[in-house]
C-alpha positions, 0 to 999 in steps of 0.5 A: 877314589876307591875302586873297591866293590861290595856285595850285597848287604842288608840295611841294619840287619833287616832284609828290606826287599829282594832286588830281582837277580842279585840280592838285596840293598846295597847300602855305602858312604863316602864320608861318615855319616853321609847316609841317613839312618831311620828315614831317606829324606831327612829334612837337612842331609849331613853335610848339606847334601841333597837327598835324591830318589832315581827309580829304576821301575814304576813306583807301583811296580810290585815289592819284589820287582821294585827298584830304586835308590836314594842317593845323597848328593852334592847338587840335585841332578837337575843342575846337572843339565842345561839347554839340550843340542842334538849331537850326530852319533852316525854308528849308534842305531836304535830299533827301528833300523831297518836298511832296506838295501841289507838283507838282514836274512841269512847266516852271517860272520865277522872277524874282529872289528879292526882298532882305529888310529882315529880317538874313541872313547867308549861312546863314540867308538860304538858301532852298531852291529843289528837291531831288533824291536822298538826303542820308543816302545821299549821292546828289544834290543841292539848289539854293539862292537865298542872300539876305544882308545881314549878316556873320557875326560869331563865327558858323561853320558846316560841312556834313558833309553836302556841298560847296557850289558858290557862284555869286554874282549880286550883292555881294561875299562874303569866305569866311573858312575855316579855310585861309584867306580868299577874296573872291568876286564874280559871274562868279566861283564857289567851292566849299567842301569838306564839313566845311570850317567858315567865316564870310562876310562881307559885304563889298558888299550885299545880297548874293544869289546860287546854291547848288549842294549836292553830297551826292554825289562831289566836283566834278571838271573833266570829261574833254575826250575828244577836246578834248583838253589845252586849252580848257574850264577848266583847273587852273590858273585854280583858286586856293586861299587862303594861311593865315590864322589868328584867335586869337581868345577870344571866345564864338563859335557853331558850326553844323554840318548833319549828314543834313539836320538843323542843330545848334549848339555853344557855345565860347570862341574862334575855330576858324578857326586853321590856321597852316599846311596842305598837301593836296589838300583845299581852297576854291577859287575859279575866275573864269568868265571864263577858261572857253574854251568851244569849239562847232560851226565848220561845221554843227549845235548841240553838246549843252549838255555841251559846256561843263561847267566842273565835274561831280561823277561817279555811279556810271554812267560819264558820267551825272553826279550834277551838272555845272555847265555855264556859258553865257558870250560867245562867237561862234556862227558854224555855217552853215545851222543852227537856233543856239539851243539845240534842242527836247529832252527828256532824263534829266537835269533842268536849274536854270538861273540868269541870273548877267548879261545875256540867255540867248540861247534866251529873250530875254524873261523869263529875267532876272538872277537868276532861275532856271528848272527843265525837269526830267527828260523835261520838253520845252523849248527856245525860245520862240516869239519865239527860234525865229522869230527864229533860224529867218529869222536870217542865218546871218554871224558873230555874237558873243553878248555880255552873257550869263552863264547856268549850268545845275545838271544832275542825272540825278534828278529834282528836287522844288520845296520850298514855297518854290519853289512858294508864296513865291518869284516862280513866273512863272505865265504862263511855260508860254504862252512857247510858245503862238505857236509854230505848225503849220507842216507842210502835207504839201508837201516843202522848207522851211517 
């Protein structure tokens, strides 16, 4: 089996589409010949395959926003279902969850979510941090700690409900997905399409890591604007995996979430059994470290939207139903300006996590993964420490190093789970990081 990865390519040397965000088509085949040429459903498949459509967007969904593949498969993925139970996942919440003994409004921290003696694999060491919007409606999001530390083994699972945004802090992960295989580590994400069924192995663990959960539009590369072609992160450096099949007849489970809730199927075999695929409709994995984040070069901190790597669009132009927006190094170099991130409030709600290293606007606290929640019109910014220290800093180049932070940004609200608010480690004494900050106004004009 293969875990090599390909970029984007164009079929037969024709560009067929734009596949919103990363490129065109992606065309692959395990075997010679598996991938029709000329037609998608040829009346027998080679090798007595089916031919088989899995569409990511509505067929009329316009051209540039169009999303499937057609994937040649070994059995239809009907057979890869039977009679459904419904299964208990208690730490996995869907929106809405709305725990009306949680006060969900405030400034909130964690530390790292501890590793468990307990087995988990990646689905059933999801723990559910917030919430925000309606997953039966499809709007919002919820964010996830995954603690694991055993490989799924005939295990599968898909959520027709949404993709998810994986962010890894810790261990190795290997994504087995009915296109193919993907390794994944930290300073490394992957996104996995809804209804896309995979298995993860544990490669190095315990693992731990971040989960964004998109109920909403898919994730796209923003608009540069004026930025224009260049920096940010670029089609390109998305990579989807090459074909790789199991043949497999072993008893194998499948578990599907479908509106929040988690169902279970029994059958005799592996369902990971694409041969061949092409489409716009795929996991990819991107590395971080080829996000060009570009900032002020004279005066004035830019807004944190300044480095999106990816946003997942509303219904309201430029109100964004998620962005994942990635502070990474880079070199601060504006002249007579305050270059942490400024006091604010705003409509979106931010969860932060720490990937590496330390965030710049809270040297104390805001460790390797741990998470933060500032949610919508909740005021934050520096702690005392930062503010005093940006405040006197002399204003030369200077290059933040060591630093990998990320924010899941949402125009809802987001509501603490029970986890969150009693069993995760809740920094009870975060608010006071800003109780040194003083009154420094004393009616006298020029600068305190």
């Amino acid at each position: 089996m293969t875990r090599e990865m390909t970029r984007a390519q164009s079929l037969m040397g024709i560009t067929p589409g734009y596949m919103p965000g990363f490129g065109n088509d992606f065309e692959t085949e395990a075997l010679p010949d598996a991938l029709p040429q000329g037609q998608n459903s040829p009346q027998k498949c080679n090798y007595g395959l089916y031919a088989e459509q899995l569409s990511g967007t509505a067929f009329t969904a316009p051209r540039g926003q169009n999303e499937r593949t057609w994937c040649y498969r070994i059995r239809p993925s009907v057979k890869h279902t039977g009679r459904f139970e419904k299964i208990d996942m208690p730490d996995w919440k869907s929106a809405p969850n709305i725990d009306l003994d949680v006060i969900s409004l405030g400034q909130y921290r964690w530390d790292p979510v501890p590793h468990s003696d307990e087995p988990l694999t990646f689905i059933t060491g999801m723990r559910t941090m917030t919430t925000a919007g309606d997953v039966n409606t499809q709007v919002g999001l919820a964010t996830h700690i995954y603690l694991a530390n055993s490989s799924m083994e005939d295990d599968y699972f898909y959520s027709a409900d949404s993709e998810l945004l994986v962010v890894p802090q810790q261990g190795l992960l290997r994504f087995h997905t009915e296109l193919g295989t993907i390794d994944l580590a930290p300073k490394e994400i992957a996104i996995l399409p809804r209804g896309m069924v995979f298995r993860v192995e544990i490669v190095e663990g315990p693992a731990r890591g971040f989960v964004c959960e998109n109920y909403g539009q898919k994730f796209d590369l923003p608009n540069r604007g004026p930025v224009g072609a260049n920096c940010l992160a670029n089609p390109r450096d998305f990579l989807a995996p090459v074909a790789a099949f199991e043949d497999r007849e072993v008893p194998s489970t499948v578990t599907v979430k479908w509106c929040g809730q988690f169902h279970r199927t029994e059958i005799g075999h592996s369902p990971l059994d694409v041969v061949a695929w092409h489409g716009n409709y795929a996991p990819v994995k991107y590395d971080l470290t080829t996000y060009s984040p570009v900032g002020a070069i004279l005066f004035d901190h830019p807004d944190p939207s300044i480095f999106t790597v990816l946003t997942a669009p509303s219904g309201q132009e430029g109100t964004a139903n998620i962005d994942f927006v990635l502070f990474r190094e880079r070199w601060m170099v504006a002249e007579h300006t305050f270059r942490p991130p400024w006091y604010h409030k705003n409509i979106m709600s931010e969860f932060m996590g720490n990937i590496y290293g330390q965030y710049d606007a809270k040297p104390q606290g805001f460790v390797p993964g741990g998470v933060s929640l500032h949610n919508m019109m909740l005021p934050h910014g520096p702690d005392a420490p930062a503010f005093e220290k940006a405040s006197n800093a002399e204003l030369a180049p200077h290059k933040l190093d060591n630093t990998m932070s990320f924010m899941f940004e949402t125009r809802f609200p987001q509501h603490l789970t029970a986890f969150a608010a009693t069993q995760a480690p809740l920094q009870d004494d975060y608010i006071e990081c800003w109780d040194g900050l003083e009154k420094k106004f004393d009616g006298t004009p020029g600068v305190k």
